[in-house]
C-alpha positions in Angstrom: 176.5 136.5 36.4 174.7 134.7 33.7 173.5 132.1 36.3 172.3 134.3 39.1 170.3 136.2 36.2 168.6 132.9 34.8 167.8 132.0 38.5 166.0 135.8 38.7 164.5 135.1 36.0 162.5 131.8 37.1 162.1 133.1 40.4 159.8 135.9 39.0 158.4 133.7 36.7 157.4 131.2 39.7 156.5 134.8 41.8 154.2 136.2 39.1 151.5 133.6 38.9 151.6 133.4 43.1 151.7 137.1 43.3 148.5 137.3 40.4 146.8 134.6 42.5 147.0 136.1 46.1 145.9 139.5 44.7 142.8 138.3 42.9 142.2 135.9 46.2 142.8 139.2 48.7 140.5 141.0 46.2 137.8 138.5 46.9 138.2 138.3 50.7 138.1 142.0 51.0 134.9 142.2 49.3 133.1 139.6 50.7 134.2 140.3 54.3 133.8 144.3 53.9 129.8 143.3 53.0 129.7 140.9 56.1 130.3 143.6 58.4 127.7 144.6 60.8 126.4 148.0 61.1 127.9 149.8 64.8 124.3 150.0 65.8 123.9 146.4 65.9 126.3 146.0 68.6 125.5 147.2 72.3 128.3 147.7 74.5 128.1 145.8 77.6 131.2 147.3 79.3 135.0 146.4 79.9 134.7 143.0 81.9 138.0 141.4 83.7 138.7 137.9 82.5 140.3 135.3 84.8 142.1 132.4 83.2 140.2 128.8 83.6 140.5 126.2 81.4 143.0 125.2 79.3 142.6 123.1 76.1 143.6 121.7 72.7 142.2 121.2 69.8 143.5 119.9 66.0 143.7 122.7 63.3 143.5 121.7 60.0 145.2 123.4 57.0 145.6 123.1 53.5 149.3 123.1 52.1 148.8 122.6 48.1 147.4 119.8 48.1 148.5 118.1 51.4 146.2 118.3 54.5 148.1 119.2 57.2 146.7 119.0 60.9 148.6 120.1 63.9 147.2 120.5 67.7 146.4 124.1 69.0 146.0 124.6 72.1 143.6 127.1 74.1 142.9 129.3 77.0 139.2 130.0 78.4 138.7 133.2 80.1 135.7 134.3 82.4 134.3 137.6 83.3 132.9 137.8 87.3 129.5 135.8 87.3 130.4 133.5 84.6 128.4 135.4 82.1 131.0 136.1 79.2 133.9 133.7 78.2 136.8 134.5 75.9 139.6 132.3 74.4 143.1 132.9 73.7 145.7 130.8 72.0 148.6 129.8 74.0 152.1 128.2 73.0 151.4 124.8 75.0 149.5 123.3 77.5 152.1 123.9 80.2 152.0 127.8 79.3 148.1 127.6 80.0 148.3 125.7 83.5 150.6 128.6 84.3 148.5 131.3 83.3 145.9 129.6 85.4 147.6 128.7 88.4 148.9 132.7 88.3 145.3 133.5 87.9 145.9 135.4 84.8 143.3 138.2 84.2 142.9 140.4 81.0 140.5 142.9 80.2 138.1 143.3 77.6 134.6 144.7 76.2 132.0 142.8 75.4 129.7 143.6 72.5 126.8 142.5 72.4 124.6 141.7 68.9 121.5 142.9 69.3 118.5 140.5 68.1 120.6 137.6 68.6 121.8 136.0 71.7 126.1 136.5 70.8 127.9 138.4 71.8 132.1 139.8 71.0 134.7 140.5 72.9 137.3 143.5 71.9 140.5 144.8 73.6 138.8 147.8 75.8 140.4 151.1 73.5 137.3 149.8 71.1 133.6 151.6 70.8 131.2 149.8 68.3 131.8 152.9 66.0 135.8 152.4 66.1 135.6 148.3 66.4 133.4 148.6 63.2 135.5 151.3 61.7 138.7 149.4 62.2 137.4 146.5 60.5 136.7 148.2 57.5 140.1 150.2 57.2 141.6 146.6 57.7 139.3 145.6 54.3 139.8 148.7 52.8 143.7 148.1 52.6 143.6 144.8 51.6 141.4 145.7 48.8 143.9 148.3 47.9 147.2 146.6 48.0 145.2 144.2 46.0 143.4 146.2 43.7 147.0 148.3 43.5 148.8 145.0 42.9 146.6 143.9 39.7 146.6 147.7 38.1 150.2 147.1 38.3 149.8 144.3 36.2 147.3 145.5 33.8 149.8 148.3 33.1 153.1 146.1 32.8 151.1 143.9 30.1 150.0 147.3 28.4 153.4 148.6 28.6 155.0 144.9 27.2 152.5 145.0 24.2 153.4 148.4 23.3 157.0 148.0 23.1 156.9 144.9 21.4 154.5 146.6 18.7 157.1 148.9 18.4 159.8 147.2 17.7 157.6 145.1 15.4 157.1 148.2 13.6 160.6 149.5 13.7 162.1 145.9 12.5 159.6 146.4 9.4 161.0 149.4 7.8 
């Protein structure tokens, strides 16, 4: 019992600092991409376009682990709409998956946003407006900003709570 309890206790210790680390980080992230969202009105909704599967592809992702770099091979599918005016990409297992999906002549549908002043453009599953593409995007901020914001209060508290106690039984073990 004495072991499993030391072994708690260094796992939270090790989960603390990781935990403090990813809120602050998530805090960040929300912010800055909850003030890079566009406005509903810059977008213009082209309509709901069918895609057919094309092209598949791959490509070598890198990542960060610590401090190792760590690249691995990703591999995608290009879509068209009718005309060959819009493309969208998709990720896919492995090639093999993708020559499937192309020889089937795989087709998905989605809208197309276009930003206005600029020649870009997004694609969305079709369900989305601008207004509820844009909303959704902030909800998705908004709750990682809470959970994080949530998550550090937390902590603020516990420390409050720690100092408190200890000052009382500082006090107590004086008299």
């Amino acid at each position: 019992m004495k072991r499993l309890r030391s072994l708690a206790r260094r796992l939270v210790g090790i989960a603390k600092p990781l935990m403090l680390t990813l809120a602050v980080a998530g805090l960040i992230a929300a912010v800055k991409g909850y003030s890079s969202i566009r406005a509903a009105e810059d977008y213009t909704d082209q309509g709901v376009y069918t895609f057919t599967a094309y092209r598949v592809w791959s490509t070598a992702e890198t990542r960060y682990s610590g401090h190792r770099r760590v690249e691995r091979i990703v591999y995608k599918l290009d879509y068209r709409s009718p005309g060959k005016k819009y493309k969208y990409t998709q990720d896919v297992i492995n090639k093999t998956t993708g020559k499937e999906y192309i020889q089937e002549k795989r087709q998905v549908e989605r809208r197309v946003l276009s930003i206005d002043g600029e020649n870009k453009y997004i694609t969305v599953e079709p369900r989305y407006t601008p207004q509820s593409y844009v909303r959704s995007l902030r909800v998705r901020h908004m709750v990682v900003f809470g959970a994080s914001a949530g998550y550090l209060t937390l902590c603020g508290v516990c420390v409050i709570w720690q100092k408190r106690a200890e000052e009382e039984r500082r006090l107590t073990a004086e008299y």
